[in-house]
Residue frames relative to the residue before (quaternion, step in Angstrom):
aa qw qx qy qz dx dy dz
X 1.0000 0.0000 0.0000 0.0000 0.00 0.00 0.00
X 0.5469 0.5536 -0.4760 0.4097 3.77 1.21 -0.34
X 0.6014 0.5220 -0.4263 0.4290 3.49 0.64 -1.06
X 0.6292 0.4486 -0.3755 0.5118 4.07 0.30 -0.67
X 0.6984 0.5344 -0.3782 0.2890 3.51 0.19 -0.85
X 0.7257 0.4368 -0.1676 0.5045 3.31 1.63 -0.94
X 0.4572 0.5553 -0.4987 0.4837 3.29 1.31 -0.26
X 0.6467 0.5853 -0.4005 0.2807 3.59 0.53 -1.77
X 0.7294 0.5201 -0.2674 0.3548 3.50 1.17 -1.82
X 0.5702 0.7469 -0.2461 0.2377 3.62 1.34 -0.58
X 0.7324 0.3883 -0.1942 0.5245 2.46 2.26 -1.16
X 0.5728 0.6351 -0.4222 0.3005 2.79 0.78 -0.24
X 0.3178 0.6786 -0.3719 0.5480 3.53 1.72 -0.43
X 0.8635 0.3902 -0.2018 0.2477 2.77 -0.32 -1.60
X 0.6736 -0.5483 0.2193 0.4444 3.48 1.17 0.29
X 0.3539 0.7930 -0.4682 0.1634 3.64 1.07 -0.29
X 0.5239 0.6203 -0.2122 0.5438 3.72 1.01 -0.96
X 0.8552 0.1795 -0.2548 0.4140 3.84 0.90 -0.16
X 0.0384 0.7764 -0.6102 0.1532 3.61 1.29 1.67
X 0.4460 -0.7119 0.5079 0.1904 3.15 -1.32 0.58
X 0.3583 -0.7640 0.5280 0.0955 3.65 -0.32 1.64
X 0.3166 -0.7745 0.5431 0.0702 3.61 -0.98 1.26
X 0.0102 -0.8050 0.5808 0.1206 3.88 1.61 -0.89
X 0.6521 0.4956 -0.5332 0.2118 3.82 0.51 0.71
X 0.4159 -0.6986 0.3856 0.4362 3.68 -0.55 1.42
X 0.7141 -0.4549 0.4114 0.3375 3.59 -1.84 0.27
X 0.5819 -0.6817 0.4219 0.1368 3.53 -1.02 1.34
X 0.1152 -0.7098 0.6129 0.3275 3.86 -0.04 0.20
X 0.0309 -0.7135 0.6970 -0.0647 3.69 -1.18 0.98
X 0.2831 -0.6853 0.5354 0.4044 3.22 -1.45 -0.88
X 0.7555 -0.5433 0.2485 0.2688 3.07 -2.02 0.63
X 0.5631 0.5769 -0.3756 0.4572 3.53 1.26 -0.25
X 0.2906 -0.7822 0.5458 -0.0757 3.59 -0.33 0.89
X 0.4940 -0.5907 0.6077 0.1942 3.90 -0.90 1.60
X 0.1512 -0.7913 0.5917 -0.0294 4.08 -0.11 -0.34
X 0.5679 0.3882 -0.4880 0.5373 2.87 1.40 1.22
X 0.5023 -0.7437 0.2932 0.3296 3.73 -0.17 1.08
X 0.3125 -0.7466 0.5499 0.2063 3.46 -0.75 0.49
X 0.3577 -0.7157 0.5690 0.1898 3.48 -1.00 0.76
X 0.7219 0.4286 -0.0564 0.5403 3.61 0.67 -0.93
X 0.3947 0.6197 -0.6781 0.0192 4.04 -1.08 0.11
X 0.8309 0.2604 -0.0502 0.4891 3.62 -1.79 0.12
X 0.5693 -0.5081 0.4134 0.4968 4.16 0.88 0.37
X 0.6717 0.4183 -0.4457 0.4185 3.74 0.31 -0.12
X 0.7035 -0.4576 0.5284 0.1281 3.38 -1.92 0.89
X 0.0862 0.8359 -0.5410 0.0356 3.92 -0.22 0.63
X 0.6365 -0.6450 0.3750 0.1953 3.11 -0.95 1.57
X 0.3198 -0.6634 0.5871 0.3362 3.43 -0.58 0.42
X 0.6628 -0.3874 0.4803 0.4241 3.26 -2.20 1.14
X 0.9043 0.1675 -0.2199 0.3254 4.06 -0.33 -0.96
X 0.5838 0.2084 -0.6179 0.4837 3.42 0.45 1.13
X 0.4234 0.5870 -0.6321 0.2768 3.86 -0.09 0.63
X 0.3935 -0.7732 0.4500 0.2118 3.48 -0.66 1.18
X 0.0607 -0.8534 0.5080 0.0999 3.99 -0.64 -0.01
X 0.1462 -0.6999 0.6972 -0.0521 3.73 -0.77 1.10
X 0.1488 0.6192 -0.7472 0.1903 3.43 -1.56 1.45
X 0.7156 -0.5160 0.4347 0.1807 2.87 -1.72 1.10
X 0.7656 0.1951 0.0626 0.6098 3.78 0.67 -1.44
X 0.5946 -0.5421 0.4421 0.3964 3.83 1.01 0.22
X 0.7370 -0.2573 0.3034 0.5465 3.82 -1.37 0.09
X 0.3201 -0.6121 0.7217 0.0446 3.26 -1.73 0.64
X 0.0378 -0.8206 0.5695 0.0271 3.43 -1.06 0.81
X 0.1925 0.9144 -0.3445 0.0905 3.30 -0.16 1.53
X 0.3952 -0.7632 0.4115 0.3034 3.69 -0.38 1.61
X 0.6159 -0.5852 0.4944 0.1839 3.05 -1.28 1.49
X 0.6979 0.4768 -0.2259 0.4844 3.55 0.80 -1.54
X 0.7251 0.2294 -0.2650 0.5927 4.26 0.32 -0.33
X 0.7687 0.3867 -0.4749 0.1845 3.77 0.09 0.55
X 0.4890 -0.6502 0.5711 0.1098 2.73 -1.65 1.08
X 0.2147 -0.6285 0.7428 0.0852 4.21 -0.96 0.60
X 0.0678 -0.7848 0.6152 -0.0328 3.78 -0.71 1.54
X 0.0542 -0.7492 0.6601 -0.0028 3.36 -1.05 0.89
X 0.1632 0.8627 -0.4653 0.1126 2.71 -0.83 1.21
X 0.5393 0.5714 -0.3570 0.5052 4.22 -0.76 -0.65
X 0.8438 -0.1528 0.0488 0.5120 3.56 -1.58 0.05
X 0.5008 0.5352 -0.6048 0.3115 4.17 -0.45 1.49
X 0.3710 -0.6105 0.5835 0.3864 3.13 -1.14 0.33
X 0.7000 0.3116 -0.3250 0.5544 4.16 0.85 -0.38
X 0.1366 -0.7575 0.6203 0.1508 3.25 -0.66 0.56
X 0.1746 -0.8495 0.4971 -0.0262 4.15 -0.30 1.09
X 0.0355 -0.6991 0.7103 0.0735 3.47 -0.95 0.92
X 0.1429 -0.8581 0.4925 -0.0277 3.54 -0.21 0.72
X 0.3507 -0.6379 0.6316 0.2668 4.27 -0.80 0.91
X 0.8321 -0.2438 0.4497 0.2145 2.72 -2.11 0.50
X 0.7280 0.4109 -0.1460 0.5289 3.52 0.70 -1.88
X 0.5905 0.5800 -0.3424 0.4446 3.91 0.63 -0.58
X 0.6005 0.5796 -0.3498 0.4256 3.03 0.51 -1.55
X 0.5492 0.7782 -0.1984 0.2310 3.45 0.74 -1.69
X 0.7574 0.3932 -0.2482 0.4584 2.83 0.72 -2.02
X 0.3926 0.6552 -0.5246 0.3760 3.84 0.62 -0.75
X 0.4316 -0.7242 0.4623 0.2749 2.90 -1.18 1.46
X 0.2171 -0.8771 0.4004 0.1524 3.63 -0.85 0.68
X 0.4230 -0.7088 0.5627 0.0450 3.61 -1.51 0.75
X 0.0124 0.7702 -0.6245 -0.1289 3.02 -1.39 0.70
X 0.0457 -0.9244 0.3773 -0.0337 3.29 -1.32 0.38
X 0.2278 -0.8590 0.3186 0.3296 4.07 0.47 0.36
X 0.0472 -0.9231 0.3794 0.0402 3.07 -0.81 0.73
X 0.2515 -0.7413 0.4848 0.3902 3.95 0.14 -0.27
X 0.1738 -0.7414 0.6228 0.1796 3.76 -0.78 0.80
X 0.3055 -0.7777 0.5454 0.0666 3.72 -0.38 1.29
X 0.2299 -0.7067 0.6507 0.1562 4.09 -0.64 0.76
X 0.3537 -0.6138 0.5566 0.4341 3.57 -1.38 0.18
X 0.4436 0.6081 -0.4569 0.4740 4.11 1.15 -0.27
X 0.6765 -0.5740 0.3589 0.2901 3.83 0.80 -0.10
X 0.7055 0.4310 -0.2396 0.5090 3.64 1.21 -0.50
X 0.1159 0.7842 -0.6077 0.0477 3.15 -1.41 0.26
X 0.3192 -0.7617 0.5250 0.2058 3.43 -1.26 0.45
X 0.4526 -0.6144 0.6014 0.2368 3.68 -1.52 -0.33
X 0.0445 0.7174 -0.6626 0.2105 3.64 -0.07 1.02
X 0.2235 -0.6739 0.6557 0.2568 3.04 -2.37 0.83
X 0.4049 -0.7365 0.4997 0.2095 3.48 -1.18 1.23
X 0.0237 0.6892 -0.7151 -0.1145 3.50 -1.40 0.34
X 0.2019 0.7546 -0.5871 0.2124 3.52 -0.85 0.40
X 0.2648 -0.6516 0.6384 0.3126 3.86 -1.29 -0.23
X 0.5636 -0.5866 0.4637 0.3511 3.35 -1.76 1.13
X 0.5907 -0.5312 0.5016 0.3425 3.08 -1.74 1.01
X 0.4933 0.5910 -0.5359 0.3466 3.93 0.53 -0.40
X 0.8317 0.3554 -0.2420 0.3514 3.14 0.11 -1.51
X 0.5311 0.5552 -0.4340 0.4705 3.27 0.99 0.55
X 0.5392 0.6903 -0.1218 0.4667 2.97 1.25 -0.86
X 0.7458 0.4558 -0.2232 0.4315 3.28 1.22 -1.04
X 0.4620 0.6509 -0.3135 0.5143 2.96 1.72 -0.89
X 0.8067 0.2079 -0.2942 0.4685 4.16 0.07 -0.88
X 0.6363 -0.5476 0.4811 0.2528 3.87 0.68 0.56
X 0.1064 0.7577 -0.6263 -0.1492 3.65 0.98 0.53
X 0.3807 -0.5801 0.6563 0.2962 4.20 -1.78 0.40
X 0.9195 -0.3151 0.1116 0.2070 2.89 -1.70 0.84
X 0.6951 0.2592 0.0269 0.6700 3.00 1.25 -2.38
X 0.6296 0.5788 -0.5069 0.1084 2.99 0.35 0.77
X 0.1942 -0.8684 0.4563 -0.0032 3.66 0.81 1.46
X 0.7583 0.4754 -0.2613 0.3615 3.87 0.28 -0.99
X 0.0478 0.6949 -0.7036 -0.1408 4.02 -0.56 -0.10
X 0.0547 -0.5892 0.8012 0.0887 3.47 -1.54 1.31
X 0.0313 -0.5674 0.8210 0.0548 3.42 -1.88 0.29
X 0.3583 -0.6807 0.6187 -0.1597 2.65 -1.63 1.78
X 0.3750 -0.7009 0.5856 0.1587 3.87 -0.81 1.35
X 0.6408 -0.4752 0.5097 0.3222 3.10 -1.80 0.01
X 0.7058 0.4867 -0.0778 0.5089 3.37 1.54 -1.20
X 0.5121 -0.6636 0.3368 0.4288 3.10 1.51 0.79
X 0.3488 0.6236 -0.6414 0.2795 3.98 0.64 0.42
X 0.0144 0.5726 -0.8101 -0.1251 3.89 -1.70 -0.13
X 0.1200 0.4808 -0.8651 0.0773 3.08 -2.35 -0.03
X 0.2668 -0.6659 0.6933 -0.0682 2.86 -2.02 1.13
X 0.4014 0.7097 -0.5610 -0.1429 3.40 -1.72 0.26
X 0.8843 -0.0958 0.2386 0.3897 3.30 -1.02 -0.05
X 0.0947 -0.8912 0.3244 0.3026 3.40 -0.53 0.66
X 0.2568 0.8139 -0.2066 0.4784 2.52 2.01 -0.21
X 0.6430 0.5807 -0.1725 0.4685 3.80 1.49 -0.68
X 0.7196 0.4575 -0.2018 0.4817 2.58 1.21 -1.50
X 0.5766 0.5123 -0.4134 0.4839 3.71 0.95 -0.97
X 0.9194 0.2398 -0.2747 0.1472 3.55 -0.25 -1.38
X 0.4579 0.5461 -0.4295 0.5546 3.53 1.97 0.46
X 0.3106 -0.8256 0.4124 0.2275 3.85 0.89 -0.63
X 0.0038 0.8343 -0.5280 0.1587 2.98 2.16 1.31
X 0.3695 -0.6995 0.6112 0.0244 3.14 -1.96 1.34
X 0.1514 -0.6377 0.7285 0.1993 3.80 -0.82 -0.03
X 0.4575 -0.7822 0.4227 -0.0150 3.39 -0.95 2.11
X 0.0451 -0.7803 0.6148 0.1054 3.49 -0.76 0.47
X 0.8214 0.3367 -0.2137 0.4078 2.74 0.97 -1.03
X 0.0689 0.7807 -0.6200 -0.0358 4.29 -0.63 -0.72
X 0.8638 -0.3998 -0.0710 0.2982 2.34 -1.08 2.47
X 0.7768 -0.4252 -0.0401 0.4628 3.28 1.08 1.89
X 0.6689 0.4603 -0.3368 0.4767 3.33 1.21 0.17
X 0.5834 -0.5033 0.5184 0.3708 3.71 -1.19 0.10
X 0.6083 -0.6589 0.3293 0.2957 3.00 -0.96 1.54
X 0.3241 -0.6935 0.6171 0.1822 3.94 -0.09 0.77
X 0.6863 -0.5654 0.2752 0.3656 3.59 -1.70 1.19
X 0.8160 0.3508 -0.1741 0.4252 3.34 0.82 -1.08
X 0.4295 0.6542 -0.3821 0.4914 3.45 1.21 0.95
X 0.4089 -0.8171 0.1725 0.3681 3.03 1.83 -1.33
X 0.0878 -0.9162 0.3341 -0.2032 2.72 1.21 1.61
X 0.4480 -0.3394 -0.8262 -0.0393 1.34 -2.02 2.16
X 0.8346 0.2705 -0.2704 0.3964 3.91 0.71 -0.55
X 0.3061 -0.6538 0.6915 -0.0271 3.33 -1.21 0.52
X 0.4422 -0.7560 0.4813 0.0372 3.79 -0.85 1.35
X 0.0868 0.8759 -0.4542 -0.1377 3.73 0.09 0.74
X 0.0831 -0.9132 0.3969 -0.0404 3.34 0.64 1.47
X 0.0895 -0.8445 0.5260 0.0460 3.47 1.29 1.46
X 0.7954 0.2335 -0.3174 0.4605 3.28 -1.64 0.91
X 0.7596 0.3865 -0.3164 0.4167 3.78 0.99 0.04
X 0.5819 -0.6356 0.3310 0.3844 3.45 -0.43 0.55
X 0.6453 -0.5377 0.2797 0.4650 3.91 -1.13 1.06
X 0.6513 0.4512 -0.5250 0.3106 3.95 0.43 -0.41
X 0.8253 0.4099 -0.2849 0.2638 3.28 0.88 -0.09
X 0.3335 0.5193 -0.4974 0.6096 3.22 1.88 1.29
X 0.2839 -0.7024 0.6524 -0.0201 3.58 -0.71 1.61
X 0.2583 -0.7083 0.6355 0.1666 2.91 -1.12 1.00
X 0.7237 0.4616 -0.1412 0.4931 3.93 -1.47 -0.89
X 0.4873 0.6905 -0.5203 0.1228 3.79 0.29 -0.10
X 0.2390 -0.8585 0.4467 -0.0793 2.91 -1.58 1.52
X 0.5459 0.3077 -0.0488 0.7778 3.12 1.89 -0.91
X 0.2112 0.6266 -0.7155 -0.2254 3.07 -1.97 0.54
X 0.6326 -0.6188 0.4611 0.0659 3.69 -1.29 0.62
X 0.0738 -0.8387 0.5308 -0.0967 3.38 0.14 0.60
X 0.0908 -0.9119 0.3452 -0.2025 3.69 0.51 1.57
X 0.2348 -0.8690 0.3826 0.2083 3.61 -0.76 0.43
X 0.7586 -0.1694 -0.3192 0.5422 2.92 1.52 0.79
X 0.8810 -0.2449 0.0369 0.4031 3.67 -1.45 -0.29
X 0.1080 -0.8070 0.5783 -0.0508 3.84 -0.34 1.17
X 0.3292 -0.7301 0.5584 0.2165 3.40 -1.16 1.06
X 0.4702 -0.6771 0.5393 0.1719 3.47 -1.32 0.25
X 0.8137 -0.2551 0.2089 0.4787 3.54 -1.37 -0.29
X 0.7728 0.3708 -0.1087 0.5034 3.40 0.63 -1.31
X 0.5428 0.7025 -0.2670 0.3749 3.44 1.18 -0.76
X 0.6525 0.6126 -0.0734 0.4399 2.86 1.16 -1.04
X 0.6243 0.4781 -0.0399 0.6165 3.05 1.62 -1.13
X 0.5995 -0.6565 0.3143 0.3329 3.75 0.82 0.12
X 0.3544 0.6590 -0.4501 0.4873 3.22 1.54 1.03
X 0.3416 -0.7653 0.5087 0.1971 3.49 -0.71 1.10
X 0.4238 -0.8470 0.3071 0.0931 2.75 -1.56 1.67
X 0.4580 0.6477 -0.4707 0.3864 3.25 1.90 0.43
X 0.2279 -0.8019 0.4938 0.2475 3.81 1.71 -0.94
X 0.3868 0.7750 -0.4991 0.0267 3.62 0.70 -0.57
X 0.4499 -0.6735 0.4422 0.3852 3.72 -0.19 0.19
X 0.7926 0.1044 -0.3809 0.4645 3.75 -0.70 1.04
X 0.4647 0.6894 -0.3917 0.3941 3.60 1.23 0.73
X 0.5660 -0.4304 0.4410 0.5476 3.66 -0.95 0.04
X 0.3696 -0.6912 0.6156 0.0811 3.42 -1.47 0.97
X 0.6617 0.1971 -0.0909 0.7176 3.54 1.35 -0.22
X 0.4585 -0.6970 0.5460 0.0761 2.71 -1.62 1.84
């Protein structure tokens, strides 16, 4: 655990603690997307698709739009397996954000995507059911709060900065877990989890803290 502790302090050195904060709420748009990349959204500057850096457990994921299925499951009264094209209909949002690494980098990207809630509404979340994991293709996980997700109105991305989420971006969704550090924007997601209380994830597990908050300790 020393070795983490000093990594954690490194970043924090390293500037992580000064992401730039956008405070602009998510845009209703729609889900069909121009697919030519924007450079610009909301007055902020947007990283381009090929200098946006990208960390994965098992390397790109490659996943066929046409055979997937998005599973919800654990504490719902509806349990939902949901297409690509479904997902869609969900009414959709856009929004800019800065994805912060704990290694110290990070990029600016516009998000489209629909709030996990309103998915959410759809399986009937139960009482105890307080925790949301989401599970990768590449066997990644992370967890938080639902209670996060509702009052920040965190999105799962399709889109990114007008294009369709590209493989190594993490096609089709991608977690914009603003204010939390990049391990806890999942890429590939396939499964989500509906829990009754706080569960660690891939990294979590590994001594990566599971609140993640940006200017907090990154290691637990």
């Amino acid at each position: 655990m020393r070795i983490f502790a000093l990594i954690g302090l490194l970043v924090l050195l390293a500037g992580c603690t000064g992401t730039p904060e956008y405070n602009v709420e998510p845009e209703e748009t729609t889900s069909v997307l121009p697919e030519v990349e924007a450079t610009e959204y909301m007055g902020a500057q947007l990283t381009p698709l090929d200098a946006q850096r990208n960390n994965a457990i098992q390397g790109t994921q490659y996943i066929d739009k046409e055979t997937y299925g998005l599973e919800v499951s654990g504490l719902v009264e509806n349990k939902l397996n949901l297409s690509y094209g479904e997902l869609l209909e969900l009414p959709a949002y856009s929004e800019v954000e800065y994805m912060p690494c704990v290694e110290g980098w990070g990029f600016t990207a516009k998000w489209t995507g629909f709030r996990v809630t309103d998915l959410l509404e759809l399986a009937e979340v139960k009482e105890d059911g307080v925790f949301v994991m989401f599970y990768s293709s590449d066997g990644y996980s992370t967890g938080m709060p639902l209670e996060y997700l509702e009052n920040e109105s965190i999105i799962m991305a399709y889109g990114i900065n007008d294009v369709t989420l590209p493989a190594d971006r993490g096609f089709p969704f991608q977690l914009v877990a603003k204010s939390k550090y990049g391990y806890k924007w999942a890429k590939w997601i396939v499964k989500i989890e509906l829990v009754d209380e706080e569960t660690k994830g891939f990294w979590e597990e590994r001594g990566y803290s599971n609140d993640a908050t940006v200017g907090g300790p990154a290691f637990e």
